[in-house]
N, C-alpha and C positions, 0 to 999 in steps of 0.2 A: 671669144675668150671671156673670161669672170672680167667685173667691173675691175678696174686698178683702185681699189678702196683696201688701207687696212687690215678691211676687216674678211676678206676675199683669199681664198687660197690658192693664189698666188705666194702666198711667205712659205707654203707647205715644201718644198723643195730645197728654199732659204734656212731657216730655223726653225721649221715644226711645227708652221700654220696657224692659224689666226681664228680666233673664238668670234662672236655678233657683238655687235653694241648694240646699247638700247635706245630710241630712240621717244622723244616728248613733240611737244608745240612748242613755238618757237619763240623765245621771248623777246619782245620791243625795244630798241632805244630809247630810253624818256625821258631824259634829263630836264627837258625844257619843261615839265611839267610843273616845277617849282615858281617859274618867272609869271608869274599872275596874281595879280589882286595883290593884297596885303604882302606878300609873302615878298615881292618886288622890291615893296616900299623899306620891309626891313632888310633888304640885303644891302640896299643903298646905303643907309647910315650904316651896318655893318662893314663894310666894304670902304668906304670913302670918309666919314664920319671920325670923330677923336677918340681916339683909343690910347691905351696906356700901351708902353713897348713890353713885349712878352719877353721873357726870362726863357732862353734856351740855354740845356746842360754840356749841349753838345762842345766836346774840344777842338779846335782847328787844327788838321791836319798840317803837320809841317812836309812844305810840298819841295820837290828839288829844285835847281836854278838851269841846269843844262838836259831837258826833256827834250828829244829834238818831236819836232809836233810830225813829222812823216815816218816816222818808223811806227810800226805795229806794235800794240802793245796789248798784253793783256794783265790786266792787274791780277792780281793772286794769281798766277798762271794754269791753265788747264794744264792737269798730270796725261799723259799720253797713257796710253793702254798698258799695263800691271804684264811684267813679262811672264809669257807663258810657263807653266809648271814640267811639262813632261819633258821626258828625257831627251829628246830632238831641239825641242825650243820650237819646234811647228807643231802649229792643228792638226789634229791625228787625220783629216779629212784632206787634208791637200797633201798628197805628195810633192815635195820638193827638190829642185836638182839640188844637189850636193856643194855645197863652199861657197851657193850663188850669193852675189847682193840682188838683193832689190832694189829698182826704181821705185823712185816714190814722188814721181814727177815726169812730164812729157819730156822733160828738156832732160832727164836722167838716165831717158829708155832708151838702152841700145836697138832696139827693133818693136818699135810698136805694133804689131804687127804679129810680134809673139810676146810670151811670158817667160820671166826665167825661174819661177816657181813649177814647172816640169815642161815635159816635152810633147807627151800623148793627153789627150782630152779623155775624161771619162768617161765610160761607157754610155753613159747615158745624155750626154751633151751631143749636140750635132757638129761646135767647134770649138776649138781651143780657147781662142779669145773671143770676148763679148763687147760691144761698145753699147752706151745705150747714152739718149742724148733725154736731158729736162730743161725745158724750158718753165723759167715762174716770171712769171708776165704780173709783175707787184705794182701798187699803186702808183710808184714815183718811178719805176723804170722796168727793162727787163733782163733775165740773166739768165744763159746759158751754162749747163753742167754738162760737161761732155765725161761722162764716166768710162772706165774702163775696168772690167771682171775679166778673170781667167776661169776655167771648165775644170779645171785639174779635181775636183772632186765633184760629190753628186750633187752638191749645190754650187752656185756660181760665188764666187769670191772676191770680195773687192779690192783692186789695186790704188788707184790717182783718182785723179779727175784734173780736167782744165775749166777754169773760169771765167767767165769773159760779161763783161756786165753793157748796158747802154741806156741812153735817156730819152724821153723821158717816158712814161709807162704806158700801155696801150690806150687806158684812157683819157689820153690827152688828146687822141685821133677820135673823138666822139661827130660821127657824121662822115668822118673819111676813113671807109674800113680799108682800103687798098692802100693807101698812104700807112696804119694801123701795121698790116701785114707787111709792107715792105719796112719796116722799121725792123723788125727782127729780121733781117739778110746779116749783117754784121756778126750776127749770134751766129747764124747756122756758117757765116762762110769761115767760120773759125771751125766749124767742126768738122766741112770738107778740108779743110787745110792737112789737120792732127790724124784724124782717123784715117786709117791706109784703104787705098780706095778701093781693094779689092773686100773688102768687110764691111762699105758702106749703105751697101744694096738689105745687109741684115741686121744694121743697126736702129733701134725702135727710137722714134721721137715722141715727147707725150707736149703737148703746150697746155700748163694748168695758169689760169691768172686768179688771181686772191680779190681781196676784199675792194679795192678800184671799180671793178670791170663789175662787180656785184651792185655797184651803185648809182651807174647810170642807168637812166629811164627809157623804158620801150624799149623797141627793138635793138637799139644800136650795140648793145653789146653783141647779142646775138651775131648780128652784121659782121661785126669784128672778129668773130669769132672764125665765122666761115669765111670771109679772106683769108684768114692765114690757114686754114685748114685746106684751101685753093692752093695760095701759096706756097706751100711746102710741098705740094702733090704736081704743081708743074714744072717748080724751079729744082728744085733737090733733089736727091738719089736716096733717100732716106725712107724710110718704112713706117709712114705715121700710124699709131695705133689705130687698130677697127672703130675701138670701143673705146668713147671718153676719151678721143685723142688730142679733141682742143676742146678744152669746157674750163666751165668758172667752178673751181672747185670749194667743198661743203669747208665750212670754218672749222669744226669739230677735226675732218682728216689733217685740215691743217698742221694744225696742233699737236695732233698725237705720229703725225710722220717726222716732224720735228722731234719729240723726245725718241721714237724711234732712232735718227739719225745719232743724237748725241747719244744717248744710252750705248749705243751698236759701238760706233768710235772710242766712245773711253770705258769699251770693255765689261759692262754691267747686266747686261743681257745674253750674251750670246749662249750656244750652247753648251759650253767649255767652260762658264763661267759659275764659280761656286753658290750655292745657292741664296746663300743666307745675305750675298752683297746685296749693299743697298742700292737704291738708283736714284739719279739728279732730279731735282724737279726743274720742266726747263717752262720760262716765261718768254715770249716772242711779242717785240714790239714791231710792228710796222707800220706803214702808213695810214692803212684806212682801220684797221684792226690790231686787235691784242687778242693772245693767247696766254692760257695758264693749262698746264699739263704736269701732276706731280700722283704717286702713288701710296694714296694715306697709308698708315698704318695707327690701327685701335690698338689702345690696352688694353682695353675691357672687353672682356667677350661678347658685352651686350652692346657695344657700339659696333657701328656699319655704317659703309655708304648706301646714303638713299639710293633706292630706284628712281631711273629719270634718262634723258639726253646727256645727262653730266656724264652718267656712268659709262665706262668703257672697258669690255672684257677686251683682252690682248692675249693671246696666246706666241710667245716668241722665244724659240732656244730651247724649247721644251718643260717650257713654265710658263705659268700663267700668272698675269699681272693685272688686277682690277686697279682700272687707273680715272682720276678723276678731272677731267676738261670743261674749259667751256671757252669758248670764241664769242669777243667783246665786240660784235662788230659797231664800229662809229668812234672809238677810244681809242685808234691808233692816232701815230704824234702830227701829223697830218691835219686827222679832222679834230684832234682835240688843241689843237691851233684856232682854227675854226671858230669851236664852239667858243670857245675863251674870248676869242676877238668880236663875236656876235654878241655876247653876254655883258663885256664892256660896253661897248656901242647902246645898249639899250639900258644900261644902267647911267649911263649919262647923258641920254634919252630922259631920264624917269626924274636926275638930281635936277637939271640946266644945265648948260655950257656957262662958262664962264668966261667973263669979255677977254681974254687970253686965246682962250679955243675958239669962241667965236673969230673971231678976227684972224687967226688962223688956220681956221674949219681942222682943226686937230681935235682929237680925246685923247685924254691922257688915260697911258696904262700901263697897271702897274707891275705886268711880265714882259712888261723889254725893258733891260736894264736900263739905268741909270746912265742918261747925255746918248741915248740911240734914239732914231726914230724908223717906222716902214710904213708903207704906206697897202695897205691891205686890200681887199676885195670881199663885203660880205651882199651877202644874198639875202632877200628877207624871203623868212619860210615859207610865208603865208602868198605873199603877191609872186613869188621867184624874182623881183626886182634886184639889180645887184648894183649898188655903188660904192666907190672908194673914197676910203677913211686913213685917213694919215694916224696912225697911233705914235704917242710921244713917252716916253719912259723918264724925261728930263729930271722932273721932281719928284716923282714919287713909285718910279721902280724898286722893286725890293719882294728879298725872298716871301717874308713873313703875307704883305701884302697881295704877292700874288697867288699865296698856298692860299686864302680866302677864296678867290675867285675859282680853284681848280675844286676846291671842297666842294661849290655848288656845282659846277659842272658833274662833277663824280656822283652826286646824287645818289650819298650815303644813304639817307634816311628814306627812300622810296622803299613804299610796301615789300614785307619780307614774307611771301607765303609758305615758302618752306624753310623753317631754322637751320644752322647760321646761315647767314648771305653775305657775299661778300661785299657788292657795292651796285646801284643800278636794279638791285631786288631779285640778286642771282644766287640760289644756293649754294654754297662750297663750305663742306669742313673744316673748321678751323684748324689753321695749320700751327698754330701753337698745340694743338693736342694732338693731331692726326699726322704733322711729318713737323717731330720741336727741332729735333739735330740734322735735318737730313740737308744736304750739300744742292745750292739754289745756282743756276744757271740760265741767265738774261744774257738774250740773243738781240741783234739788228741794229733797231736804234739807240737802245740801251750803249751797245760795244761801241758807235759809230761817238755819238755825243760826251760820253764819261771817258773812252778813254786817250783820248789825247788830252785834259787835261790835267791828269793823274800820272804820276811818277811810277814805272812797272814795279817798284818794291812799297806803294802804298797795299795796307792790307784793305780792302774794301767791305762797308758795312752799309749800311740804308742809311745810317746819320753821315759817311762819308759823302754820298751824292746828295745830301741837303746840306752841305758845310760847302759843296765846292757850287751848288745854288745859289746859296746866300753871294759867295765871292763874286759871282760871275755879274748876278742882279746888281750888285753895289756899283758898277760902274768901274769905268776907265782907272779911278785911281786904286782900287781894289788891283785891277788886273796887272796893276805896272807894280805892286809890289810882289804877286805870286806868278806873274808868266814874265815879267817884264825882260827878261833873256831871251827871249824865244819869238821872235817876231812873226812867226809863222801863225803863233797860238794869237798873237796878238791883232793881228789883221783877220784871222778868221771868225772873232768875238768881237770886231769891229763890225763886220759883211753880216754878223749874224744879229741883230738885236733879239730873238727870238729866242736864243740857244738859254738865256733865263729861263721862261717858259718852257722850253722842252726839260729841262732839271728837273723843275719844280714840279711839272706834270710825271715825270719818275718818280719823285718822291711819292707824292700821295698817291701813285697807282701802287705801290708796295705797301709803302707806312697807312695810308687809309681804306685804299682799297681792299687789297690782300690781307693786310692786316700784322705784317711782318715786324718784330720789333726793330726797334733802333739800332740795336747790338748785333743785328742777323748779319751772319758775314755772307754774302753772296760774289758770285766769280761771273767777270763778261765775260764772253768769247766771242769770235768771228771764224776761228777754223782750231780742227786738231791735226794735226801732222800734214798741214797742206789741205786738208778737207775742208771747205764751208760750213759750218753748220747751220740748220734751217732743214726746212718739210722736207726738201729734194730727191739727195740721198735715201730718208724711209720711204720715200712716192716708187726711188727707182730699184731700191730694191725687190719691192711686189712686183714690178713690170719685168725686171728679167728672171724672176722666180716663176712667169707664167709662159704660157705659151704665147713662143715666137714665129714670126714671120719672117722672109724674105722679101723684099721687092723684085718683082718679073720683069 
């Protein structure tokens, strides 16, 4: 069968098939290019050195007192899908039994097994129902999507999904691939559980791992690879794909199977869907990687998107969407921990310790809040030597101070060969001109970190996650007047000294990197009506728009 890419017609059965993208050379990580010679010596005084306190405009959110920190939240909440217009209230493509409800959950469906969106499959389906199973094998863990389609029209149609997540991500097993493989059983034995067993023999598994599995050296991913692809072919009853059925997949599909997913969900693509809507731009933070996926729009007849790798023809619903991506590999929150905590360490390397640290063997830094301390692991590039560094945030954690340290890392000002760039020397249209009003949706870590300390009727902006920065960085007595009710939030910001630094590296991935203003209102999300959102869902809807198999 065609590759499960995108760009593969596989979508042709789904909504109308899929146009090519274009493809470039690949551009480098380089941040570290800055920390040499001179350029070292001024980041130090920069960095660490007396400085006058900056004047920010920003107002402080007035935050609630009763958040409970384990309930779901989404600030600005995602709008679910714009109810249908025809006279039925259904897609003219599915017939529907009459007066049914819908499940919209395993634990809802009266017979899994069937659908209560009709009775007969159509003509052109082999069955009724469809299961299809995704694994995304992510840098800090892995997650199973057990999906479920129904056949009732000439494309398959999506119902649920079950989600089932586990720790920590395949590359933590670098050198034990059988250990690697048997870490996802948990996954699949949840999806022998759900799916009825007489459907399991035609249900398709894909195993894609992200930006992790991309970054270990020589073979061992590889390794990793083909155990679980062993794995799944002696233990399971499941149909793993011919083609690409465990691979590390390209950063680009990432990206654009993700806005796939969300676009699909809240209604803005499909083929029923009017044409002039606009669509989300969705941003994807995860562990080893970032994604940006949004679809410009010029005023001027004479503006365009360059030709390049950015570019990405989409044909989906029976329109065509030039969309423009690019996958950050090295800049998810992950390695930009990392780099941050390498960056420190050699900047007080470059000042001297001071008989405090000495005597301590600590460096003080200034993205763990305020009275935390962790104790780290870095690697030197150059030897691969790795030792542990106690980092202290005691005196001089703080927002301001640690946007410093992420600005270099972000490595703004590296060579821009093709105009605008957004950060790192990557081109992208400004989205002040190219998308000024369209509706911003941050996915992963973004949802995972912002919102639990946000009340769900905060309205959310880019200066709201550098205002709830600033709090988090200030320390213990900050937190005990905005979380102090909520002990949940409060021990989590205790366990976390880091969660500073993860803010603050949101911030400038938007406000400096992207380029977003302050007043941009942008919406997290983690699911729309029970759905995850992330690459998953667009990955599986290509795989059961193509041709399937049984297992014999």
């Amino acid at each position: 069968m065609a590759p499960l890419s995108p760009r593969s017609s596989n979508y042709e059965r789904l909504e109308g098939g899929m146009g090519p993208s274009r493809t470039g050379a690949p551009k480098r990580f380089g941040w570290k290019k800055f920390a040499i010679g001179a350029t070292a010596l001024i980041a130090v005084v920069y960095l660490f050195g007396p400085r006058e306190t900056s004047s920010f405009s920003w107002k402080k959110e007035k935050t609630g007192s009763e958040y409970p920190y384990d309930t779901q939240v989404e600030t600005d909440p995602l709008p679910g899908p714009p109810e249908v217009t025809h006279k039925d209230q259904q897609r003219p493509s599915i017939p529907t039994s009459h007066g049914a409800i819908h499940p919209t959950s395993y634990e809802t469906d009266p017979d899994p097994s069937k659908t209560t969106h009709c009775t007969t499959a159509h003509p052109s389906a082999a069955r009724l129902v469809q299961y299809a199973l995704m694994i995304d094998a992510g840098s800090t863990g892995s997650r199973i999507h057990v999906y479920k389609f129904n056949n009732c029209g000439a494309s398959p149609a999506y119902e649920y999904e079950v989600f089932k997540m586990t720790q920590p991500g395949l590359s933590k097993f670098a050198g034990r691939p059988e250990e690697a493989a048997k870490s996802l059983d948990v996954l699949l034995d949840e999806a022998v559980r759900v799916i009825p067993k007489s459907l399991q023999a035609c249900t398709p598994v894909a195993v894609k791992a992200t930006a992790g599995l991309r970054l270990l050296p020589g073979s061992e991913s590889a390794d990793i690879l083909k155990a679980v692809e062993t794995r799944i072919h002696t233990a399971y009853p499941f149909q793993l794909q011919e083609k690409d059925g465990v691979v590390i997949m390209d950063g680009k599909d990432e990206g654009v199977y993700a806005w796939i997913t969300a676009n699909y969900l809240l209604d803005t693509i499909r083929a029923d869907t009017p044409k002039d809507t606009p669509t989300y731009a969705v941003l994807d933070l995860g562990g080893a990687s970032t994604q940006i996926v949004f679809e410009p729009v010029f005023a001027s007849p004479d503006s365009r998107l360059e030709e390049g790798e950015h570019k990405y023809d989409l044909v989906f619903g029976g329109r065509t969407h030039v969309l423009y991506q690019h996958s950050y590999l090295g800049y998810g929150l992950m390695r930009a921990r990392m780099h941050v905590h390498r960056l420190v360490d050699f900047m007080a390397s470059m000042r001297g310790v001071t008989e405090k640290e000495k005597a301590g063997g600590i460096v003080g830094n200034p993205c763990l809040a305020k009275g935390t301390r962790r104790t780290v692991e870095i690697e030197d590039e150059a030897t691969e030597v790795k030792k542990n560094v106690t980092m202290d945030g005691e005196a001089i954690g703080s927002f301001e101070a640690c946007d410093r340290v992420v600005q270099l890392v972000m490595a703004k000002d590296a060579i821009c060969e093709l105009k605008p760039c957004s950060f790192n020397g990557v081109y992208q249209p400004s989205l002040l001109d190219s998308f000024p009003g369209g509706k911003v949706l941050l996915l992963s870590y973004f949802y995972d970190r912002v919102s639990p300390l946000l009340p769900s009727s905060t309205k959310l902006t880019v200066s709201t996650i550098a205002e709830t920065a600033r709090t988090v960085c200030e320390g213990h007595s900050s937190w005990v007047k905005t979380w102090g009710t909520q002990s949940a939030v409060m021990d989590e910001l205790a366990d976390r000294p880091e969660w500073c630094l993860d803010l603050t590296f949101m911030h400038a991935l938007l406000r400096l990197g992207y380029e977003f203003e302050d007043k941009r209102d942008v919406t997290i999300g983690k699911q729309i009506e029970g759905t995850e959102l992330g690459w998953c869902l667009g990955a599986t809807i290509a795989m059961v728009g193509g041709e399937l198999k049984c297992r014999i």
